[in-house]
N, C-alpha and C positions, 0 to 999 in steps of 0.2 A: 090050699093055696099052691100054686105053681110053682114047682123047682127050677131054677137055675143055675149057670156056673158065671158067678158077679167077675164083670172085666174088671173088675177093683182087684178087690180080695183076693182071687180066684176059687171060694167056696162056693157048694153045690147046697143050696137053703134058698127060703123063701121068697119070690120075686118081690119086687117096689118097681111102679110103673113112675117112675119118676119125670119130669117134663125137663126138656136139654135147657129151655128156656127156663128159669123158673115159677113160677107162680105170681111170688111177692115180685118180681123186674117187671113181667108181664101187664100184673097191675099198675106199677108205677108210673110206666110209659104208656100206658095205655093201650097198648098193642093188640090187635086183633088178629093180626099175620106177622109174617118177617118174611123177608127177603133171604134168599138162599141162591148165591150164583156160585159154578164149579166151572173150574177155568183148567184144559190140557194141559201139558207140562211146557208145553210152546204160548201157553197164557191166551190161548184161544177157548171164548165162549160155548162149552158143552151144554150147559143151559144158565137160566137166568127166572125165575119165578118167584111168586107169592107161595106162601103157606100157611094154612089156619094153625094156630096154636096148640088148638085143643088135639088134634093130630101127630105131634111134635113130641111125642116118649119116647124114652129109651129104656126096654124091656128085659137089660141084662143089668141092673144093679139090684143085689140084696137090701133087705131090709133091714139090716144090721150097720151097715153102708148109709143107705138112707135117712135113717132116723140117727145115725149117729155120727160121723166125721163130719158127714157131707150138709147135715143138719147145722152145724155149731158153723163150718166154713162159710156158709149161705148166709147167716147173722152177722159175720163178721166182714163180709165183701159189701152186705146190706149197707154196714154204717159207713164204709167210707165211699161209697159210690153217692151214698147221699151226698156227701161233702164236694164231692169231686161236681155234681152237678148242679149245687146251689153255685159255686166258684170255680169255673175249667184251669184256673191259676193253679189250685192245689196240685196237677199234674206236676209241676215245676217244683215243687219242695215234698214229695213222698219219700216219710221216713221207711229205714229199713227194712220196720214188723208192717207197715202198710203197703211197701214193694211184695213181702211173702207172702200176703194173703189175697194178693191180685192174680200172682203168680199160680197159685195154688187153686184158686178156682176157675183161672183160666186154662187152666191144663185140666182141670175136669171139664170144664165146657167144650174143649175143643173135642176130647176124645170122645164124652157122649155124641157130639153135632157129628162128626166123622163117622162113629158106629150106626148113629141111629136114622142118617139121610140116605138117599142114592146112588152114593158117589161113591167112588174104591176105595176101601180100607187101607188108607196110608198111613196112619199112626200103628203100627206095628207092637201087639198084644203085650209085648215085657214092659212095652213104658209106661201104663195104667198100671201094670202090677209090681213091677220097680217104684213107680211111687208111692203109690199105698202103703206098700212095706216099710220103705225107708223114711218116707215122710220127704223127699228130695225130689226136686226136679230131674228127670234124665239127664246124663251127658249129653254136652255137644246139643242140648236146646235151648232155644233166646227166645227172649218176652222182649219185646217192645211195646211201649203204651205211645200214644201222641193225641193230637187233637184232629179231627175230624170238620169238615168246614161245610160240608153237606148230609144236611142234619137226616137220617134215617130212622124211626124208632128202636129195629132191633135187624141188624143185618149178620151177614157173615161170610166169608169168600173159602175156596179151599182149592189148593193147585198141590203142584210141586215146583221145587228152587228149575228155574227157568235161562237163569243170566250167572256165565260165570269168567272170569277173568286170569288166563293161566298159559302158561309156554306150553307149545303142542308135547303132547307126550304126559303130560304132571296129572291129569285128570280122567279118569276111566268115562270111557263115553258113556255108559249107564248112567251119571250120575244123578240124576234128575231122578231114577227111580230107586233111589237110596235116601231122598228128602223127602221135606212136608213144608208147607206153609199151608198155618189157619189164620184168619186172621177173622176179629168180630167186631162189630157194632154198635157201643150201644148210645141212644141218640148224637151227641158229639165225640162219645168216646170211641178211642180205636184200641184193639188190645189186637198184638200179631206174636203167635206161636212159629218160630222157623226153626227149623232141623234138615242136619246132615250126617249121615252115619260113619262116627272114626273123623269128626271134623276137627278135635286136637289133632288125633293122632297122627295123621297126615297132614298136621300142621296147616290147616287151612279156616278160612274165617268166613263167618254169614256176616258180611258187610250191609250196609245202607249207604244211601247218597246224602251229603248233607248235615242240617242240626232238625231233622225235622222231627225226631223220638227222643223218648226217651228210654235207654237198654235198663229196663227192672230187672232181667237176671240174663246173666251173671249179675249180680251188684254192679254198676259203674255212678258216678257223680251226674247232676245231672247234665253239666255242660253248659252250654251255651242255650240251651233246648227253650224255646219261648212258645205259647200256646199261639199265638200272631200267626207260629208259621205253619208248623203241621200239613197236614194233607186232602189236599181238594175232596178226596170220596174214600172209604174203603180199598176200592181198588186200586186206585195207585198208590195207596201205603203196600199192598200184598206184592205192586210187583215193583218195588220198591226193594227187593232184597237180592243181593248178587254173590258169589261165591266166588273167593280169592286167597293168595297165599297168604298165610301170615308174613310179615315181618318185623 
């Protein structure tokens, strides 16, 4: 069996050709393709395509990885995504251990879909293995979940933070190439990964417009948040995220 070095773990053992999609979502939805669009850092269309499934692994996780965290995580996102799509209302009351395991395998979705598409590796290699270790989401990353209004089977968008809001001088003109936004699809559901690097630290915030999500981590309540309002398509939740100072 084929050696590699797992962007989880970071051990050099036996490969798992594992699918970013997984298998059991795949069946559920029924999906034969997904939709894959990567949007510049100015949230201009680089491309926009279908993709077959069966095409769709990600050839750096172990099989120690595989059959085992990432095993028990996939059973456990199974059960309440079922729930969330018999009733899109359950968005609106996610207790705290069903916000950490949306969390938790959306931050493995996103890093697989990032490592294993064509688009530039902007999730930056410590934060798979920062979390693996710690069992914790990265600093300075936000999960937003909402409702989704244009129904996709299984989408996914990937840029960088694009829009930000700051007195000349507070923000280093890079900063777009210090971020990420993932954000995924799965039929109504929208799940969006945003990161800035040193976003406490320099005391600044990944904002949204509105009650259109709901923020699953850091923990916040859910607010006003109704599934009524959510968001027309995938992509205008992704570019839906602006960068400003705390206060």
């Amino acid at each position: 069996m084929q050696q590699i070095e797992c962007v989880f773990c970071g051990l050099t053992t036996d490969r798992a050709k594992e699918h970013v999609w997984p298998l059991w979502l795949q069946n559920l939805v029924g999906a034969g393709e997904y939709r894959g669009i990567h949007l510049s850092s100015c949230l201009f269309p680089l491309s926009e395509r279908a993709h077959s499934m069966s095409v769709l692994v990600f050839g750096k996780v172990c099989t120690g990885c595989n059959n085992g965290w990432m095993s028990q995580l996939e059973n456990d996102f199974k059960k309440i995504f079922i729930q969330i799509r018999v009733d899109y209302k359950k968005i609106e009351s996610l207790n705290k251990e069903e916000r950490k395991v949306i969390c938790d395998w959306s931050f493995k979705t996103i890093t697989m879909m990032n490592y294993a598409t064509n688009y530039r590796q902007i999730v930056p290699l410590e934060h798979p293995r920062n979390w693996c270790f710690f069992k914790q989401i990265p600093k300075d990353v936000k999960i937003d979940i909402s409702y989704i209004h244009e129904f996709q089977d299984l989408n996914c968008v990937q840029t960088n933070i694009s829009k930000a809001l700051f007195h000349q001088g507070d923000l280093d003109f890079r900063f777009k190439n210090k971020s990420y936004i993932i954000a995924l699809q799965i039929e109504n559901l929208g799940i969006k990964v945003s990161y800035y690097e040193d976003a406490k630290k320099k005391n600044f915030l990944i904002g949204n417009i509105g009650n259109k999500f709901v923020r699953i981590w850091p923990y916040k309540k859910n607010g006003e948040f109704s599934i009524r309002v959510g968001y027309e398509n995938i992509k205008s939740m992704t570019q839906d995220t602006i960068l400003c100072v705390r206060t």
